[in-house]
KEKOL-904173 format. One record per residue (C-alpha): x negated, y, z. Coordinates in steps of 0.5 Angstrom, whole numbers, padded with zeros to 4 digits, always signed. Each point is the difference from the previous one (the first is absolute). Layout:
N
XYZ...
% end
This chain:
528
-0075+0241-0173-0004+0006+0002+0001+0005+0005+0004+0005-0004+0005-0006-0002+0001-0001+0008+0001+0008+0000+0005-0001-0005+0004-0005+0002+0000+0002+0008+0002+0007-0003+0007-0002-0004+0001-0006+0005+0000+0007+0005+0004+0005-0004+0006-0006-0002+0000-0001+0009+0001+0008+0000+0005+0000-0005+0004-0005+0003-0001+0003+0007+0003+0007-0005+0005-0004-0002+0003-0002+0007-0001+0007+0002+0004+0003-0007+0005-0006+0003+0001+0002+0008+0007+0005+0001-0001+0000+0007-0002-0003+0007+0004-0007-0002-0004+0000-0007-0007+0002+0004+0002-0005+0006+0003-0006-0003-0001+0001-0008+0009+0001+0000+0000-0007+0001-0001-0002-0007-0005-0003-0001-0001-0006-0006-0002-0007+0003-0007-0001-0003-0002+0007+0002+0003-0001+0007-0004-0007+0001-0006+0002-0003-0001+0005+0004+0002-0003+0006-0005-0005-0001-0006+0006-0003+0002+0003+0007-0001-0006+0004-0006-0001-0003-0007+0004-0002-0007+0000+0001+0000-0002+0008+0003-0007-0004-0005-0001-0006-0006+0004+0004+0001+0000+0007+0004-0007+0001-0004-0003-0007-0007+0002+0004+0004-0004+0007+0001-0005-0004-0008-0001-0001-0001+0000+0006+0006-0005+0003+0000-0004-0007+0006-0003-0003+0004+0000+0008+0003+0007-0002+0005-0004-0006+0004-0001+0007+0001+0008-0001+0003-0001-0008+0004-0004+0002+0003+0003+0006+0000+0007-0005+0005-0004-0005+0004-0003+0005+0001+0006+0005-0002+0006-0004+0004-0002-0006+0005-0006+0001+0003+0002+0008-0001+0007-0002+0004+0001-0007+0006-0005+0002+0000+0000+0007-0002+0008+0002+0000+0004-0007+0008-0002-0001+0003+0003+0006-0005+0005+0001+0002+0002-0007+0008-0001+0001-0001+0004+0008-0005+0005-0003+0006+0003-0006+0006-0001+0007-0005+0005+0004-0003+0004-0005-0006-0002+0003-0007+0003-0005-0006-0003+0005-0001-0006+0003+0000+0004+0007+0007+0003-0001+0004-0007-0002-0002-0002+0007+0001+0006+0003+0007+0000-0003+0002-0007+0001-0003+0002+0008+0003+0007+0000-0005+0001+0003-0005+0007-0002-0006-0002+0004+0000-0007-0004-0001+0004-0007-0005+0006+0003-0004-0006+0005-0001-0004-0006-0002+0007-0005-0005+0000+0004-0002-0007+0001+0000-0001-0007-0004+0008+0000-0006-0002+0006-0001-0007-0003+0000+0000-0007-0006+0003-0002-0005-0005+0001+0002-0005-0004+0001+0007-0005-0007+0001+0001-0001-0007-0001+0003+0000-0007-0003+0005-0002-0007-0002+0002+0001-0007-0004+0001+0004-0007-0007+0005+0002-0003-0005+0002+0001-0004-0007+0000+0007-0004-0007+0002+0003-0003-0007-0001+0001-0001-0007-0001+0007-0002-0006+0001+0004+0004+0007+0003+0000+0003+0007+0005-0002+0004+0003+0005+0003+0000+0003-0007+0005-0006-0002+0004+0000+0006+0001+0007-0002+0002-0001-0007+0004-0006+0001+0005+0004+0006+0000+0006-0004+0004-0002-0005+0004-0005+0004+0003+0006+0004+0002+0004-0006+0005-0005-0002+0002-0002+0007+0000+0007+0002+0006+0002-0006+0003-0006-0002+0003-0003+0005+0001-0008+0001+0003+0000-0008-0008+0002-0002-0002-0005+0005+0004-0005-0002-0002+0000-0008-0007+0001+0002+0001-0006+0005+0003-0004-0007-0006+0002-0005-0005-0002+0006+0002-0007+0001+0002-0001-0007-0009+0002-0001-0001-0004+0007+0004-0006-0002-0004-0002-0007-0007+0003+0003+0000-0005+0005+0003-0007-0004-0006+0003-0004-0005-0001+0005+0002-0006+0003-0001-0004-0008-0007+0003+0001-0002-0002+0007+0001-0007-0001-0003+0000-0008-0005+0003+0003-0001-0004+0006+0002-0007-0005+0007-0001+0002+0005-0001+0005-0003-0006+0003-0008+0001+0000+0001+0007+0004+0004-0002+0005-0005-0006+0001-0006+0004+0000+0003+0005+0005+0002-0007+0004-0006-0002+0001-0003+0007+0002+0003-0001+0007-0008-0002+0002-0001+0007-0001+0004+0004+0004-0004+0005+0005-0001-0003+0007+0003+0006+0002+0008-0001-0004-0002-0009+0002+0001+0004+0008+0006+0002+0000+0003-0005-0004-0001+0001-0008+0000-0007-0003-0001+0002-0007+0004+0002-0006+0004-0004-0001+0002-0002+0006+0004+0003+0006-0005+0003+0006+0001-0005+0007+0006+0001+0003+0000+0005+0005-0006+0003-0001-0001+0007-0001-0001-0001-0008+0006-0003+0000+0004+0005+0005-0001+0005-0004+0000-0003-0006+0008-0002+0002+0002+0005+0004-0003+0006-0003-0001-0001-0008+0006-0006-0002+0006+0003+0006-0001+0007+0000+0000+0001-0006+0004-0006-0002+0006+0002+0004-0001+0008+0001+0001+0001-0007+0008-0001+0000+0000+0007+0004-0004+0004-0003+0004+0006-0001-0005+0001-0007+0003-0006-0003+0007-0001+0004+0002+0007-0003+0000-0004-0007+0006-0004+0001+0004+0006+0001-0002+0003-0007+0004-0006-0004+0008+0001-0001+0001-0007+0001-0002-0007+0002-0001-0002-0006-0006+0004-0001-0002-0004+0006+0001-0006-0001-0003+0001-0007-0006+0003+0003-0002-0006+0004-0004-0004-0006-0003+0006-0002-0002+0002+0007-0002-0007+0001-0005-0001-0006-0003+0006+0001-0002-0001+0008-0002-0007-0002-0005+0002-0006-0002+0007+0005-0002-0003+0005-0001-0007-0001-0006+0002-0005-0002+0004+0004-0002-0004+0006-0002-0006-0005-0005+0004-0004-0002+0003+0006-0001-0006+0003-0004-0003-0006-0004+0006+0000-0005-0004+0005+0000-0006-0005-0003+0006-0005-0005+0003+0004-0003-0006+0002-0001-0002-0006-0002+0007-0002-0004+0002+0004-0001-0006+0006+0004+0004+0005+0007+0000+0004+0005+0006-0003-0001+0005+0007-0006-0002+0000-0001+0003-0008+0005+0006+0003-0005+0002+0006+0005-0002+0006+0006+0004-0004+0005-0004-0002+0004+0006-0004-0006+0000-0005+0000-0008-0002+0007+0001-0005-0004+0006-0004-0007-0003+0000+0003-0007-0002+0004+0004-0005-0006+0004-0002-0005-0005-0001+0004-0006-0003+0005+0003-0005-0002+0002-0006+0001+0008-0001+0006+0000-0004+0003-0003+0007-0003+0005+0004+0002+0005-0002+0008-0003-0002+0000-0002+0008-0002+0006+0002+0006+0003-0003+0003-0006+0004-0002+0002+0006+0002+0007-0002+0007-0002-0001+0000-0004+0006-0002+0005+0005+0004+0006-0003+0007-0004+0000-0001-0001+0008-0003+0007+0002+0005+0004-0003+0005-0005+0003-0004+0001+0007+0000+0008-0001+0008+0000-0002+0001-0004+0005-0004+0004+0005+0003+0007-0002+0007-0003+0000-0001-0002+0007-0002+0008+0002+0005+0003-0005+0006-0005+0002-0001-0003+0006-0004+0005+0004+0001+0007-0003+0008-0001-0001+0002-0004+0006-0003+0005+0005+0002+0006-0004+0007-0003-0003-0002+0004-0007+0001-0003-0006-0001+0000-0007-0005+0004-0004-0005+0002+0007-0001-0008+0001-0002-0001-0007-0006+0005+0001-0001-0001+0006-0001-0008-0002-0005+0003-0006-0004+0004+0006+0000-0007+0003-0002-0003-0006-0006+0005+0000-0001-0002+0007+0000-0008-0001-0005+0001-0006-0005+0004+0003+0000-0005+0007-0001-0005-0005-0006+0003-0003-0004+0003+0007+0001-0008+0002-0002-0003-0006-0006+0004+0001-0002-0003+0007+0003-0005+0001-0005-0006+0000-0001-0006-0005+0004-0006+0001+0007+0003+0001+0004+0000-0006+0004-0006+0003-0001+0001+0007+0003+0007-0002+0006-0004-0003+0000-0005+0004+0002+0005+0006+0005+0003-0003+0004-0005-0002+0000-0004+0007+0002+0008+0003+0007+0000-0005+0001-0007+0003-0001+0001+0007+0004+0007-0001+0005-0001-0005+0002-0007-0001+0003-0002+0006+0005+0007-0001+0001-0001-0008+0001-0008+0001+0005+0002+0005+0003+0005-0004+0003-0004-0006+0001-0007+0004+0001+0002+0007+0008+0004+0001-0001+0000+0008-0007+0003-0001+0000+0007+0004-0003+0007+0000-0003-0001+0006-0003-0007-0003-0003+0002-0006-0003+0005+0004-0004-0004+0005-0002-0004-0006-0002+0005-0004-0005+0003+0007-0001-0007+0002-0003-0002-0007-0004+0007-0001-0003+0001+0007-0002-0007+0001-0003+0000-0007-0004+0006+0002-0002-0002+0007-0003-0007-0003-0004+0004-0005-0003+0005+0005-0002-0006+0006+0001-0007-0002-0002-0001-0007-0007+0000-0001+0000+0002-0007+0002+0007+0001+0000+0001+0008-0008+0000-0001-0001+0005-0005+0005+0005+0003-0003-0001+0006+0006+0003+0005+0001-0007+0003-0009+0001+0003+0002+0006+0001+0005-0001+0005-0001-0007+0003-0007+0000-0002+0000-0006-0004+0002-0001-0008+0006-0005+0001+0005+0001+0006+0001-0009-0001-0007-0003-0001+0003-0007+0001+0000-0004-0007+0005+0001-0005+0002+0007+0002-0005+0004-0003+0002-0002-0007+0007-0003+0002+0003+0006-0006+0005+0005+0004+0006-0003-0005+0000-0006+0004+0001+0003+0006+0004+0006-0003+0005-0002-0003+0004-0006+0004+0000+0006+0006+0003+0005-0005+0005-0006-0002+0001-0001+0007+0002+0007+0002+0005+0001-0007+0003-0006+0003+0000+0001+0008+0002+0006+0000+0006+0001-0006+0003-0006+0004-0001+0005+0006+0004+0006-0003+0006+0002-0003+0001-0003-0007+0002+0005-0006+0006+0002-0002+0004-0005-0005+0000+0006-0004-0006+0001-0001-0002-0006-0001+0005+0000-0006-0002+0005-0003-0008-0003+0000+0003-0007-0002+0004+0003-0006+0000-0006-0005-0005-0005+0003+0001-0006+0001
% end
């Protein structure tokens, strides 16, 4: 397969993408159409496109590369994004988010907790959390699918980011959530099949299931002293429990983003599209097929790409990818794929990265448009649906000016940051919200601050991994962690985070007066 034949067939993979983003703009009447796709959406395309949303490039390249480097381990984090991010998700959170979404009319996830808390400051604090916080891991996605564009048609990065943000602007811009969310269905429906692909050919080139995961056993004596240090014991067994490997192997990568995904806005929103349980219920196995040939490839082919490189070239994986842990997946791809493969999962990647960037820059524009603009300013209809496409613009072109300094090594960093930040902000409140009737204003507002600040203030002076490069911690105390004692400097802010925003939302509701019955009954209209 020649080059021309790749321009061809990105070419119409690209214009199909606009036209369904032109079909969903042809489909949107009206703020409800553009926020939450009038509530109507099929099941398949609802699933589809909260699993495409959930995962992107950070999970096949950023958290695919981690996998190189941290070995099979990482499959604790499939299983949690199968249980939690699908099972909990859609059954216990996705039925009465959908059921108190259509009682309060809610159209952001922002705005279903503020109307349950009657509470303006919920809906425009979380706006703006959700605004602030998300661009690094937006950054994060876009750089996984330049990074792999650029790797395989040997073109200049900047210029692949460029292109890619363009065209995903266009149709997120003008479409709405109903061209997002069939783009979403096309997208993951390509990522499915690329991935199944990928996995058959991994094990029939390395001899089968059973000699590569024993090639890759036996490689434990080649971990670097460095990574042995801090408690790497190879990959295809856990890092010594407590140390530094092991801490931000758990508490970071498997916690953070294993249980922050239940309240991300980008993907809690998706409940809310679906006009029963039903869809619900039936998007379940869907959604939970997907996330485990998603992910679970992913991390396996990442972590066999040692197997490959060691047999191919008598190296480790980030050894062959100079230290960057981003570049393992494309060059693993790259080097022991056939053309043809290269250039199907290059457009894999595409629809991955897509699917979650234009969730990511809806979900931000609806955060300024929605939560922030009409909560201050109390106008509504057709002036927040432009100013939530100037946010739009703004959410993209932040994306790129980061995804051009950021360094490398980050896409699962990135994700990872957010996702514990919805955790320690969001989930106490939301969790609350649907279970919990004695949960007060006063107390969903302490989570929320609690949640949110604690998490910024870990990053900023405890943990290492952020305080050192951003330097204000050495700054002001005049070294780069506030705690120097083991294991706090990579101890990850969720751990802490999070039970202090549960403790707030429960202390303080219990301290307060509680909603009025009428109230709660309008919220809890039909829920069981």
């Amino acid at each position: 397969m020649n080059l021309l034949l790749l321009n061809v067939i990105v070419l119409i993979y690209l214009l199909v993408t606009m036209y369904l983003g032109y079909r969903g703009w042809k489909a949107t009447k009206g703020t409800e159409g553009y926020m939450v796709a009038d509530r109507k959406v099929h099941p398949y395309i609802m699933a589809m496109s909260y699993g495409a949303t959930f995962i992107s490039t950070s999970a096949i390249v950023g958290f695919g590369g981690t996998a190189g480097l941290y070995g099979m381990a990482l499959l604790w984090l499939t299983l949690l994004n199968i249980f939690v991010g699908i099972f909990l998700a859609f059954i216990v959170y996705g039925k009465r988010t959908r059921k108190m979404g259509h009682n309060l009319g809610a159209m952001t996830f922002p705005e279903l907790l503020a109307r349950r808390f009657d509470s303006k400051f919920v809906q425009y604090f979380s706006g703006f959390v959700i605004f602030v916080g998300m661009p690094m891991y937006a950054a994060a996605v876009i750089i996984g699918a330049a990074q792999f564009i650029k790797t395989t048609l040997n073109i200049n990065f900047d210029v692949a980011l460029l292109i890619y943000t363009v065209i995903i602007a266009a149709y997120v811009i003008w479409g709405g959530l109903k061209g997002v969310m069939y783009t979403d269905a096309l997208q993951g429906t390509i990522m499915f099949v690329g991935m199944i692909i990928l996995l058959v050919m991994t094990y029939s080139h390395l001899g089968g299931i059973s000699a590569a995961h024993q090639a890759l056993t036996n490689m434990a004596s080649m971990v670097p002293q460095n990574l042995a240090a801090q408690g790497h014991t190879g990959w295809t067994s856990m890092p010594a429990l407590g140390s530094p490997w092991w801490w931000t192997l758990i508490s970071t990568i498997v916690m953070g983003v294993g249980i922050g995904v239940l309240a991300m806005p980008q993907l809690v929103i998706r409940f809310m599209t679906v006009k029963s349980n039903r869809e619900i219920n039936r998007g379940v196995i869907i959604g939970g097929i997907f996330i485990l040939a998603m992910t679970g490839v992913a991390f396996v082919v990442g972590a066999l790409s040692n197997v490959y490189f060691l047999q191919t070239q008598g190296k480790i994986a980030m050894t062959v990818a100079g230290g960057n842990a981003d570049s393992i997946i494309p060059l693993y791809i790259n080097a022991a794929m056939p053309d043809w493969f290269v250039y199907v999962f290059m457009l894999t990647l595409l629809a991955a990265a897509m699917s979650t960037s234009s969730s990511q820059f809806h979900a931000q524009g609806t955060a300024m448009g929605r939560d922030i603009y009409e909560t201050l300013t109390g106008k509504k209809g057709k002036g927040s649906v432009l100013i939530t496409r100037i946010g739009i613009t703004l959410a993209v072109l932040i994306a790129v000016v980061l995804g051009y300094i950021l360094p490398g090594n980050i896409i699962a960093r990135g994700t990872a940051i957010f996702f514990g930040l919805c955790a320690a902000s969001f989930l106490p409140m939301y969790t609350s919200a649907l279970y919990w009737k004695r949960a007060t204003k006063a107390g969903a507002i302490a989570g929320l601050v609690t949640g949110s600040l604690v998490t910024l203030f870990w990053y900023l002076f405890i943990h290492k991994a952020e305080s050192t490069p951003l330097g204000i911690a050495k700054m002001l105390i005049g070294r780069d962690v506030l705690i120097t004692q083991m294991p706090w400097p990579v101890v990850d802010p969720l751990i802490v985070a999070f039970p202090l925003a549960i403790l707030a939302t429960i202390v303080v509701s219990l301290m307060t007066k509680p909603p009025s019955q009428e109230h709660l009954e309008e919220c809890f209209k039909g829920i069981k």
